[in-house]
C-alpha positions as protocol buffer text, in pm:
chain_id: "A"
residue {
  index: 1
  type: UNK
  ca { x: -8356 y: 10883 z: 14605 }
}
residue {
  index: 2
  type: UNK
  ca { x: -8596 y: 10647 z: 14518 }
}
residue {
  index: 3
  type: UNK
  ca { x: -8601 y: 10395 z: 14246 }
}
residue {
  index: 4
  type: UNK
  ca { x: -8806 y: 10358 z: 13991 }
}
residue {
  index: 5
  type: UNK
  ca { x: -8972 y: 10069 z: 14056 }
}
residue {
  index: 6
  type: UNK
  ca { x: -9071 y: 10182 z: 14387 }
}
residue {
  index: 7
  type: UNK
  ca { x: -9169 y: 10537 z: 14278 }
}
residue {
  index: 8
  type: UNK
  ca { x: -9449 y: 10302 z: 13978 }
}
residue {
  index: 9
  type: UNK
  ca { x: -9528 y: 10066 z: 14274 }
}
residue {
  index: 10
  type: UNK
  ca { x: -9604 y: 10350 z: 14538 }
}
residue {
  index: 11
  type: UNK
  ca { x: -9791 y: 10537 z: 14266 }
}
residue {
  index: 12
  type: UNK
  ca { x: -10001 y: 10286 z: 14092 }
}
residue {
  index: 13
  type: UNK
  ca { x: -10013 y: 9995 z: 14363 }
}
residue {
  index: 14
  type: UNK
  ca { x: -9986 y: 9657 z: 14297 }
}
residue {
  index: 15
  type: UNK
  ca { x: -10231 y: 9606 z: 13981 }
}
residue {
  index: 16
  type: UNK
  ca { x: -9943 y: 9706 z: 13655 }
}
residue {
  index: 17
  type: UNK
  ca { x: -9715 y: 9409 z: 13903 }
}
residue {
  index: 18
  type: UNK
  ca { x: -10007 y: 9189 z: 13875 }
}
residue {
  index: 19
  type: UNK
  ca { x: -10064 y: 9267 z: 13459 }
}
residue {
  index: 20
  type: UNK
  ca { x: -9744 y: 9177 z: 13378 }
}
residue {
  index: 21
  type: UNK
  ca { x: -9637 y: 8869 z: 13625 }
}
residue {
  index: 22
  type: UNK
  ca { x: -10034 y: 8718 z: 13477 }
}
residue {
  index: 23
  type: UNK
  ca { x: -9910 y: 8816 z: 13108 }
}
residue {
  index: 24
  type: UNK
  ca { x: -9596 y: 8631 z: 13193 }
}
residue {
  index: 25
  type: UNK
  ca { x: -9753 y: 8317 z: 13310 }
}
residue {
  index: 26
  type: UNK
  ca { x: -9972 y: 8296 z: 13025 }
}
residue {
  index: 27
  type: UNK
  ca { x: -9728 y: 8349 z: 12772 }
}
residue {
  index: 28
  type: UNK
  ca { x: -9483 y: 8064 z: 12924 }
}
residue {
  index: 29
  type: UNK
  ca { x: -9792 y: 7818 z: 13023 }
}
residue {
  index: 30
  type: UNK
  ca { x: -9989 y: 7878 z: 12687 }
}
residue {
  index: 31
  type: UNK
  ca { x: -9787 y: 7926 z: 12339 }
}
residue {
  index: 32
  type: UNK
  ca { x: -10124 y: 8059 z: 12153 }
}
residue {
  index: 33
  type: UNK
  ca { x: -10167 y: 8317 z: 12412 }
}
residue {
  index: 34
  type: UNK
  ca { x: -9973 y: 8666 z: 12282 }
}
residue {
  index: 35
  type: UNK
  ca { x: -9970 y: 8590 z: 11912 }
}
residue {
  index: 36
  type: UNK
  ca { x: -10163 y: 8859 z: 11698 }
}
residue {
  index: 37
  type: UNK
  ca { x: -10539 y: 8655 z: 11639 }
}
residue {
  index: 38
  type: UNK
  ca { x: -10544 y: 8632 z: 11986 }
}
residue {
  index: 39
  type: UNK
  ca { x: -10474 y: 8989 z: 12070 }
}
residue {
  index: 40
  type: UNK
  ca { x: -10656 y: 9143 z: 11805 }
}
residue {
  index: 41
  type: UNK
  ca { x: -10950 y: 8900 z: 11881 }
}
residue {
  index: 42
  type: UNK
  ca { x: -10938 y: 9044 z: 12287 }
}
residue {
  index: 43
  type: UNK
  ca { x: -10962 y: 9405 z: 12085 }
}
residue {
  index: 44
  type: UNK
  ca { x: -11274 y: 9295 z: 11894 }
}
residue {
  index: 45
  type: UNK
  ca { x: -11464 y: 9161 z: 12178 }
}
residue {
  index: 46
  type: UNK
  ca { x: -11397 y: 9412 z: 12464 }
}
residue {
  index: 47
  type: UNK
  ca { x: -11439 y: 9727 z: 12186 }
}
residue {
  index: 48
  type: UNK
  ca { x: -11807 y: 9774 z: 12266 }
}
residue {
  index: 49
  type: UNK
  ca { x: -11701 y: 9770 z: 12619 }
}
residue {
  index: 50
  type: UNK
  ca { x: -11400 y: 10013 z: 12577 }
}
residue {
  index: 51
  type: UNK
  ca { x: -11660 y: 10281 z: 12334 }
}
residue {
  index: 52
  type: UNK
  ca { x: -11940 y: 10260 z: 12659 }
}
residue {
  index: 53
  type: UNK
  ca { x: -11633 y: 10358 z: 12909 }
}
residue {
  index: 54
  type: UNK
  ca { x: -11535 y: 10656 z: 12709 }
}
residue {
  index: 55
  type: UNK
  ca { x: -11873 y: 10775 z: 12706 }
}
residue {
  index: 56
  type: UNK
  ca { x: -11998 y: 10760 z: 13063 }
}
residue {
  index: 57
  type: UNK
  ca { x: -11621 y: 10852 z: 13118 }
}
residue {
  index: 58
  type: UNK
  ca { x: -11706 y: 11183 z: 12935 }
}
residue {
  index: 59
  type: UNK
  ca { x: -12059 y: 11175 z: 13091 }
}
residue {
  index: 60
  type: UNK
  ca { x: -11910 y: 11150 z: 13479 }
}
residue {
  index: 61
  type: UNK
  ca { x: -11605 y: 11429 z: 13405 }
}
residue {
  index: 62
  type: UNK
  ca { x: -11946 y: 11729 z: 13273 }
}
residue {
  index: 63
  type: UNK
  ca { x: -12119 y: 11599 z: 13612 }
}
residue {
  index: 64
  type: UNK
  ca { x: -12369 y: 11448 z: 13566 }
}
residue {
  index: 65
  type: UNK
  ca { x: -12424 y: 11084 z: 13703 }
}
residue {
  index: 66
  type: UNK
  ca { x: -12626 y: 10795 z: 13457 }
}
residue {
  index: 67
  type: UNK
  ca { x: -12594 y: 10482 z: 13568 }
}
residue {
  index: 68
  type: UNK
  ca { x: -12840 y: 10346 z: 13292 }
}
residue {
  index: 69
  type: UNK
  ca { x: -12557 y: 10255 z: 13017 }
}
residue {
  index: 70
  type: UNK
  ca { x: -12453 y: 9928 z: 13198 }
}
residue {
  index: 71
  type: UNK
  ca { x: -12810 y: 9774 z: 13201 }
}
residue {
  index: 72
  type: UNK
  ca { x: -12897 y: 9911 z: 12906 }
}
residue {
  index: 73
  type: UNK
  ca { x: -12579 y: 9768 z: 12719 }
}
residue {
  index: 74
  type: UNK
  ca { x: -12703 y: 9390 z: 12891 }
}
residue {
  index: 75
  type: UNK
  ca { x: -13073 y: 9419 z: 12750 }
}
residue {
  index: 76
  type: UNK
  ca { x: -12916 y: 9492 z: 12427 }
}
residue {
  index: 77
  type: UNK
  ca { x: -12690 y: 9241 z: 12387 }
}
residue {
  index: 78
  type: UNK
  ca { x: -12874 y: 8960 z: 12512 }
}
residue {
  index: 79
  type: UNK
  ca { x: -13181 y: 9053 z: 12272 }
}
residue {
  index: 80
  type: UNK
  ca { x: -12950 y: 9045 z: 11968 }
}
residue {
  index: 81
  type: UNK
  ca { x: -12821 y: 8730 z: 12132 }
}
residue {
  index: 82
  type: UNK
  ca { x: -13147 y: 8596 z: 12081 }
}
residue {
  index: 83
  type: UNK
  ca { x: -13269 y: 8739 z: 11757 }
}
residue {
  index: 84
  type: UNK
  ca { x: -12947 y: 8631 z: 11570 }
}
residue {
  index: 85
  type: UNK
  ca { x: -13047 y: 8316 z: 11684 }
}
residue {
  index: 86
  type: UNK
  ca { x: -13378 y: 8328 z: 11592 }
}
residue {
  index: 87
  type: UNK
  ca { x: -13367 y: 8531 z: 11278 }
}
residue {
  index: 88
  type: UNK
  ca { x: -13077 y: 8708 z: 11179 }
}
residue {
  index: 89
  type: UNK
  ca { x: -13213 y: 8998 z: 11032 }
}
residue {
  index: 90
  type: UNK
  ca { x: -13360 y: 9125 z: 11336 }
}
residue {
  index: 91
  type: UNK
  ca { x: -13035 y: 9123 z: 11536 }
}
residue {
  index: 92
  type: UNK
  ca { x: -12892 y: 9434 z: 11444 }
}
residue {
  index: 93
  type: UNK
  ca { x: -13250 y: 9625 z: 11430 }
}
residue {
  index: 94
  type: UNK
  ca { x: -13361 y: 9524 z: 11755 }
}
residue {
  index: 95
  type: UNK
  ca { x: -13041 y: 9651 z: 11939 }
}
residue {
  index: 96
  type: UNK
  ca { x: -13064 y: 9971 z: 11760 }
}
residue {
  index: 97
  type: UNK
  ca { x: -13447 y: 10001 z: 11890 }
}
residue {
  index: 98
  type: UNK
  ca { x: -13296 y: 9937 z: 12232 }
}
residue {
  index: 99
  type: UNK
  ca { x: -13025 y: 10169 z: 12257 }
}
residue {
  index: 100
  type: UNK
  ca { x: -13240 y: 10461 z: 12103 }
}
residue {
  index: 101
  type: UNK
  ca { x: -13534 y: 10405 z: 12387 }
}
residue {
  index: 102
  type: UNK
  ca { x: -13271 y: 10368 z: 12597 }
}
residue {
  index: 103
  type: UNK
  ca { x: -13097 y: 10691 z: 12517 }
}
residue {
  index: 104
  type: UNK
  ca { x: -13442 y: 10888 z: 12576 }
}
């Protein structure tokens, strides 16, 4: 019989070892690190990321291969980067352009 550890190790490999011993650290070496703001500030900035993953997830599972999203996510981002900056009424417009041609 195996134990349990072993069996999640063997199955999984090192990377859920490596999660938790890097949480750990982080927690003991900075204080701010696992309180809510942060965590639900990490949710807020990676959900754009997570929402693209489901969708070529779902794209790659019916077969077909499109390995435009990634680049076409970048060109986005960075021109509504710039437009804020510029004038922030074209921000939101300009990625919306982008991710419509891009979706053609």
């Amino acid at each position: 019989m195996r134990s349990l550890p072993r069996m999640v190790l063997e199955r999984y490999g090192i990377l859920p070892v490596m999660v938790i011993v890097v949480s750990i650290v982080y927690i003991i070496w900075i204080p701010q690190f696992f309180t809510a703001s942060n965590m639900l500030n990490v949710v807020k900035q990676s959900v754009y990321l997570i929402l693209a993953t489901m969708g070529q997830s779902v794209i790659i599972i019916v077969g077909c291969v499109d390995l435009s999203v990634g680049p076409t996510i970048s060109l986005a981002s960075i021109s509504t980067a710039k437009l804020i900056l510029a004038s922030s009424s074209l921000g939101g417009a300009a990625a919306m352009t982008i991710g419509s041609f891009g979706g053609i």
